[in-house]
N, C-alpha and C positions, 0 to 999 in steps of 0.2 A: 451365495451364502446368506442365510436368513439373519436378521440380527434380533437380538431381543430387545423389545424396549425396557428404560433403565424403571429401576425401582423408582418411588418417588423420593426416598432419602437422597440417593444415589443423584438422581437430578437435582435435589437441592443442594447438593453439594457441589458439583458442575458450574450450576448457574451462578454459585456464591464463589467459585473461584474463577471464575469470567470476570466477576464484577470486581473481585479484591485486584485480580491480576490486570485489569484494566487502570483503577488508580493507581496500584501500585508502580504500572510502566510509565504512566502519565506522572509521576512523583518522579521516579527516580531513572528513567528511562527503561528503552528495552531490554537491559543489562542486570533489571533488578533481581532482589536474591529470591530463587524460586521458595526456597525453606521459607523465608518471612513472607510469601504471600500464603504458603499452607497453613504459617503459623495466623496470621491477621483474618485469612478467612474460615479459623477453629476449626481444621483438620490436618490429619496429620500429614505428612512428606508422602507415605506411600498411597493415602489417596488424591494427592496431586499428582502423580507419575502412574496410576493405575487411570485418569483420565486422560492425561496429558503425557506420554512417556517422555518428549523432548520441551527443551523452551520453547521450539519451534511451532510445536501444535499446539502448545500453548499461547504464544501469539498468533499464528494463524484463529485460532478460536476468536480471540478478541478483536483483531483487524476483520473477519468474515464480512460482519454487513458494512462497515467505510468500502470493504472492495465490491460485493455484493452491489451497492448505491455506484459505485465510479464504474462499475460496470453500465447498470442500466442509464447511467448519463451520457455514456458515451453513448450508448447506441440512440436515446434519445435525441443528442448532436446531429447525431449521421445524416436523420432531417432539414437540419438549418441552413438554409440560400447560401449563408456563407460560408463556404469551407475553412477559410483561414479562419476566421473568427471563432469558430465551434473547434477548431482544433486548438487555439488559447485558451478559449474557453474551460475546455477540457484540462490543461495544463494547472489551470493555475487552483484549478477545483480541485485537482492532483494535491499541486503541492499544499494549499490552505490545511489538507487534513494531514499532509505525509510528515509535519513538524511535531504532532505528538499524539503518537508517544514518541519523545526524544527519540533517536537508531531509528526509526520506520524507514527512513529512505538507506539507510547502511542494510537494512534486514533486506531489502528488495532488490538492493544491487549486488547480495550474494546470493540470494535468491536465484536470480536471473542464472546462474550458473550449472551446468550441466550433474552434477552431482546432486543436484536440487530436483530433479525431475520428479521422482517419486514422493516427492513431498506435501504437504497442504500449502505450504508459502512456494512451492515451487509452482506449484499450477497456477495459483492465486498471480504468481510474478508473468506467469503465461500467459493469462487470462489479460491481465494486464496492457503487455505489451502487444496481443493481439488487437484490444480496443483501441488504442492509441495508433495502432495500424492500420485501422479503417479510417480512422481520421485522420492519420497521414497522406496516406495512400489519396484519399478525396481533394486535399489540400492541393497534391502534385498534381489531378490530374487536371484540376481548374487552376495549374499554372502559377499557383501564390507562393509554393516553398520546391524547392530545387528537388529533382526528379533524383536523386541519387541520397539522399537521406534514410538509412534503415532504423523502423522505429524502436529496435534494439538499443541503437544509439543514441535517440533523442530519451528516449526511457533514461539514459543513463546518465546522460545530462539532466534534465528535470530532475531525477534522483540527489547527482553531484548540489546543485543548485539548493536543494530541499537539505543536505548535511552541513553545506556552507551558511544558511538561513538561519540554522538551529542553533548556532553560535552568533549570533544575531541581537540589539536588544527588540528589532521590530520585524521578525520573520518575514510577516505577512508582506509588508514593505518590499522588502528585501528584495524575495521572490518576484513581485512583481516588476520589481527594478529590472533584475535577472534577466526573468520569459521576456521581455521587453527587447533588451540586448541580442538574445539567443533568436528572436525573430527577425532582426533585422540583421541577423547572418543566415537565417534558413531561407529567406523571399529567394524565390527566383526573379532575376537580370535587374 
């Protein structure tokens, strides 16, 4: 199916409700009122929901290039002598960006759910935990993190860790505290 490219109004409307809905989730988290971001970025409700029908692709819109980038980092990783290291690595670049907008790591971890399949955050949560899968996957097979961790569930850990953080005064801290702890139960023997 062909699509047509948007008018230029039409794109300037877009791109100015990317950018409203971006501080606004950064202000108020990912829970913010969709009506006051149509309102703050001077358009009305139905051309917020004619570009964006759900919250969901509308934060998918705004998350795209942070996952877009944690995408190509990871596969960047895949590279680095050390697997354990580049699999941290990975983590904690994860979670630095997954604290805001405030809900980023709650959006991911519902995400991650089957009913989510067909979605823009659902592939994005796929995409995801694929990357982190190769660098799981690399970790176990150089011996550094226990052969039995599915990176479904460290995904959802990092996540847990990223919602705990956010209630935090020093996230960044926090986090690191966290992966820290969470690796020195993933080492194998």
């Amino acid at each position: 199916m062909e699509t047509r490219p948007m008018r230029a109004d039409a794109r300037r409307n877009y791109e100015r409700l990317i950018t409203t809905a971006r501080t606004a989730f950064t202000e108020h988290g990912t829970s913010a009122s969709l009506d006051d971001i149509a309102k703050r970025a001077g358009v009305g409700s139905g051309t917020l929901y004619r570009h964006f029908p759900t919250r969901d692709a509308l934060l998918h819109a705004v998350l795209r290039e942070r996952i877009d980038g944690l995408l190509g980092h990871a596969e960047a990783l895949l590279a680095e002598p050390d697997a354990e290291a580049a699999l941290g690595r990975w983590l904690r670049v994860y979670l630095a960006g997954a604290s805001s907008p405030r809900g980023t790591c709650t959006v991911i971890i519902e995400a991650m759910g089957p009913e989510w399949a067909d979605t823009g955050l659902g592939a994005a949560a796929s995409a995801i935990r694929s990357a982190l899968g190769l660098l799981l996957e690399r970790a176990q097979l150089a011996g550094a993190v226990h052969a039995g961790i599915d990176p479904g569930d460290l995904l959802r850990l990092a996540n847990a860790i990223g919602v705990a953080s956010e209630r935090t005064p020093d996230p960044d801290a926090y986090a690191d505290r966290m992966l820290t702890l969470l690796f020195g139960g993933l080492r194998a023997g």
